[in-house]
N, C-alpha and C positions, 0 to 999 in steps of 0.2 A: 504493500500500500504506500500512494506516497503518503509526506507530511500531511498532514490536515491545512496547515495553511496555505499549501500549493494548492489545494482542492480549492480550497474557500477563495469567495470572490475579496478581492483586493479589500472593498469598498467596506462589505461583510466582518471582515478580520477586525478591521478599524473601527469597526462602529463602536461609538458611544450610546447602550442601549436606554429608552427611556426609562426614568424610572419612577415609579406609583407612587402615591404618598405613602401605602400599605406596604413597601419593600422597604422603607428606611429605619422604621422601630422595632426588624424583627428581631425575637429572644427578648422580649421586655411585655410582660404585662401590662394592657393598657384598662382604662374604663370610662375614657372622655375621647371620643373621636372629635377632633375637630382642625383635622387635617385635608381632608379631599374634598370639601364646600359641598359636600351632602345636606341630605333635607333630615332634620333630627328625626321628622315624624316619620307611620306607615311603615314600621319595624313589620318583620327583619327584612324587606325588598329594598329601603334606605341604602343600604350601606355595600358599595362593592364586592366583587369577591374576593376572594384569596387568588391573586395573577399567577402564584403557581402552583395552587389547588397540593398545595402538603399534606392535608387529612385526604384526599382521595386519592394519589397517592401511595401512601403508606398503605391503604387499604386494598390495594392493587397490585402493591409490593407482594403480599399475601399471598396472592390468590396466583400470581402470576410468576412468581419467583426470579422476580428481577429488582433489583436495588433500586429502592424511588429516584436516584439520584440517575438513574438510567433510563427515567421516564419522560416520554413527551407526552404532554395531552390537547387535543386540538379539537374544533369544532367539526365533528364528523373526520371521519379518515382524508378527506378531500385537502382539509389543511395539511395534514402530516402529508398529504402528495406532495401539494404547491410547495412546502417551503422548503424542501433541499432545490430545487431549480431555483430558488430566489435566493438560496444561502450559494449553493456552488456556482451554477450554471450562468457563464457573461453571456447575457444577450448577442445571438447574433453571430457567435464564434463558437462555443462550445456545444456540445450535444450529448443525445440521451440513446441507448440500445435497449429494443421490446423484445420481447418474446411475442406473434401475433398470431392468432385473435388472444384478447385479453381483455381486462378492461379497461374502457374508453380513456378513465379519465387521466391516465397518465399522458395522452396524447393533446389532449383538450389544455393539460397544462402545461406542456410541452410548448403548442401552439403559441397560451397567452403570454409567457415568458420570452417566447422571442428565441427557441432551443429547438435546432433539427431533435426529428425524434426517427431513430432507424430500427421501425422492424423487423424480426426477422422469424421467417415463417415454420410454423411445428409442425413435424413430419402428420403421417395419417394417422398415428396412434395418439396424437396431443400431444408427444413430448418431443425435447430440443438436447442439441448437443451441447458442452461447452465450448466446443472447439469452435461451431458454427459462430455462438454467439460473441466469440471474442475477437473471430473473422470479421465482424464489423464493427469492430471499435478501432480508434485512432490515439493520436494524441491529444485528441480534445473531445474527448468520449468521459464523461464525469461520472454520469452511472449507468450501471445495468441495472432494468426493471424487471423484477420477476413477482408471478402469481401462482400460490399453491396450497392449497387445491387453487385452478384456475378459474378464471370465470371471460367464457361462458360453458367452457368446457368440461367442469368440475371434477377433471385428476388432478391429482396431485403430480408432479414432476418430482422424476429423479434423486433422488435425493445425493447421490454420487457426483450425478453433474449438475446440480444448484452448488457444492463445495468445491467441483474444478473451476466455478464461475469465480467464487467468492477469491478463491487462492489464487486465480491466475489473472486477474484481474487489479490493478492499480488504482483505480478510483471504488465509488461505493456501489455496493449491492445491495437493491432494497427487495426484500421480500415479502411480499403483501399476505397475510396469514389470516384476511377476516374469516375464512370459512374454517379455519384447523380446528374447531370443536367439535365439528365435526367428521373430523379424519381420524383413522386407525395410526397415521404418522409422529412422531414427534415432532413440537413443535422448533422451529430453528432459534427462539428465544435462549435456549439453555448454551447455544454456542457464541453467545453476543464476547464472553471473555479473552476466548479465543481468536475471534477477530475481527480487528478494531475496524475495519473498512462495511460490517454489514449492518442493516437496518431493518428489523422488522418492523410490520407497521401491524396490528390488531384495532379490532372495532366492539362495541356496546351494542350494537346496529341487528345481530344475527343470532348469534347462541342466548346473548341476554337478552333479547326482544325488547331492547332499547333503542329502536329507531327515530322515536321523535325527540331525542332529548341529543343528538348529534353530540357523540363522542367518543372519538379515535382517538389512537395511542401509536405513537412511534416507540420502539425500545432499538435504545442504542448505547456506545459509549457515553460515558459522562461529558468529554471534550464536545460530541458531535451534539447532546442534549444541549449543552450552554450555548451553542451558537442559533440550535433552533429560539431557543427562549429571549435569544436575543431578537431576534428578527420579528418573532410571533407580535400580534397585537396584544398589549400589556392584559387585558382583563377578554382573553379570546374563550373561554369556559367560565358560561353564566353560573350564578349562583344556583337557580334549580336545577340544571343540570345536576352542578356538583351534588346537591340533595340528594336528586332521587339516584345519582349511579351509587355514592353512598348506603343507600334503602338498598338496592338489588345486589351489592356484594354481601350483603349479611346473611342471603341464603341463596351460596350457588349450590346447595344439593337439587334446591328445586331446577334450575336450570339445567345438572344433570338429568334430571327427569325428564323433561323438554326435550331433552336432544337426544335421552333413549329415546321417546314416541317417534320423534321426528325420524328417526333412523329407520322403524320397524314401518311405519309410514313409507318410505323412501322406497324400500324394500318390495312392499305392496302396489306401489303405483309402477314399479316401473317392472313387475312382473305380468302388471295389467295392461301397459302399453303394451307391451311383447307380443301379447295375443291380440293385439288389435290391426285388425287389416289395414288399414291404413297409416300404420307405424310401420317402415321399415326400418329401422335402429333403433337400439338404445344405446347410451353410450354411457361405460363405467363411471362412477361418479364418487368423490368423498365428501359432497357439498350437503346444502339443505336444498341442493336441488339435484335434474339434472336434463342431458341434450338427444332429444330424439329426432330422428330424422324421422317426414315425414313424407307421403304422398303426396303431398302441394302443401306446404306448411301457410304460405299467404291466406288459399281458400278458407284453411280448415282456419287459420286464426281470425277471420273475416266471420266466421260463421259459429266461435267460440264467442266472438265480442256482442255477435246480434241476439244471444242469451245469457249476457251479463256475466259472463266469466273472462277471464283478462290473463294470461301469458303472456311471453316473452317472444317475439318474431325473430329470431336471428338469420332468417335467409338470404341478407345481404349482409352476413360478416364472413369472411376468407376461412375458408375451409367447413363454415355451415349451412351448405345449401342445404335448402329443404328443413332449416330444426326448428323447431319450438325447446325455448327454455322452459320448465314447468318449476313453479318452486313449488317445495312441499306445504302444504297449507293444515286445517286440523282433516280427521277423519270424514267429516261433513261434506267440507270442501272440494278434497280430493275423491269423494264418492260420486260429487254431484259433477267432476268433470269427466270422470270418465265414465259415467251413462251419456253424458252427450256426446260425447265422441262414438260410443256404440249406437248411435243412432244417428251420427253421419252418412251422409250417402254420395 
């Protein structure tokens, strides 16, 4: 890997980050706020959050077995995307290496950053080489993006060659892990010590069935955490947020419960696609979802949506003609789509 400073953008290294009124008393008991021009009244929505959310956190330290001081937490996974292109990547001159089809929005930030983004395409089984993928980087290549389990593909890749990536590669390797709660995989978080160049990124969004409360997590080095925190907006993780991820770490056994159903679930719907005439694939999955190929996947999603049921059209992404993504829904849900499928015509 090289240095971190050579990665990091000139501008980024130098910054003088802002700083809260909430960051200058911390280790001091307080009980008079009358520092950040808040409104006394309308407790507790008055008063700021904690800009770098240390009780959540800690709490996350837990569950996750990663050192708080190794955590990013961001509004939705979407931040933890955007800010290494805005921490490494110079507009304009440097660039990003995908693995494709994947998702979008590493591309989308790629785009608004002003950073070629070069993907490079996964054989017909959904997985990729390291050699391929290092075949396209340069010396202004800052990172490689990977997804695993993928999406929209829902394997998981390689795990042999996710570490030829990580090791033979000189800038950073981020590894998008929102769906690993539900893979048989371990998670790549346990090797953050080992090497200081990788990044995984984890979500609130999936296993917790916390999607409206937008909050993703980067885990990385300490060094590489300080320069996102520097760059992130000061108070980027609202107070309810913090609340309720708070609430939902107090019982991930139920969560395990969830993602048994979901699984035995999984299992069900797509032993039901199999039989269905108008499914020719299924394809292996670790997600809460997964990718079938279909008979006209446009028709049949045209004619899922004209009774109120709504999938994922993937038949203009590279390499998924014909798929509908299905995510797993409750038992209800997933009964009542695949009676209407059996009555396709």
């Amino acid at each position: 890997m090289k240095d971190l400073k050579e990665l990091c953008r000139p501008n980024i290294w130098s910054l003088a980050p802002y700083s809260s009124a909430r960051n200058e008393y911390a280790g001091r008991e307080a009980r008079v706020f009358l520092d950040a021009n808040e409104n006394p009244y309308n407790q507790p929505f008055n008063r700021y959050p904690d800009p770098l959310q240390l009780e959540l956190k800690a709490a996350l330290s837990k569950v996750k077995g990663v050192p708080a001081e190794c955590i990013f937490l961001g509004n939705g996974s979407d931040e933890a995307i955007d800010l290494p292109y805005r921490c490494f990547c110079n507009p304009g001159i440097d660039n990003v290496v995908a693995i494709e089809p994947t998702y979008g929005m590493y591309k989308v930030c790629a785009d608004i950053n002003d950073v070629e983004y070069r993907p490079v395409l996964l054989d017909d089984r959904y997985q990729i080489t390291a050699e391929k993928l290092l075949a396209a980087t340069d010396a202004h290549t800052k990172i490689i993006w990977l997804c695993s389990p993928n999406n929209p593909t829902g394997n998981c890749l390689k795990r042999e060659e996710i570490i030829k990536v990580i090791e033979g590669f000189e800038g950073l390797v981020i590894v998008d892990e929102a769906y690993s709660d539900f893979s048989s995989q371990k998670t790549l978080r346990s090797e953050l010590a080992k090497y200081p160049n990788l990044i995984v990124l984890n979500t609130m969004s999936k296993a917790w069935g916390c999607a409206a409360i937008r909050l993703g997590m980067a885990f990385a080095s300490k060094e590489i955490i300080t320069i996102f925190n520097k760059v992130k907006y000061p108070y980027n993780v609202n107070q309810l947020t913090q609340q309720q991820a708070l609430e939902a770490l107090k019982d991930p056994f139920e969560v395990d419960n969830w993602v048994k159903i979901l699984l035995q679930e999984r299992s069900r719907m797509m032993e039901a696609f199999e039989l269905l005439p108008i499914c020719e694939k299924v394809y292996p999955t670790e997600a809460n979802f997964f990718l079938a190929k279909m008979t006209d996947a446009t028709k049949i999603y045209n004619y899922l949506v004209d009774r109120g049921i709504i999938v994922r059209n993937r038949n203009r992404v590279q390499l998924c003609q014909n798929c509908l993504r299905i995510t797993i829904g409750t038992k209800t849900e997933n009964s009542e789509l695949v009676a209407a499928l059996r009555q396709y015509e």
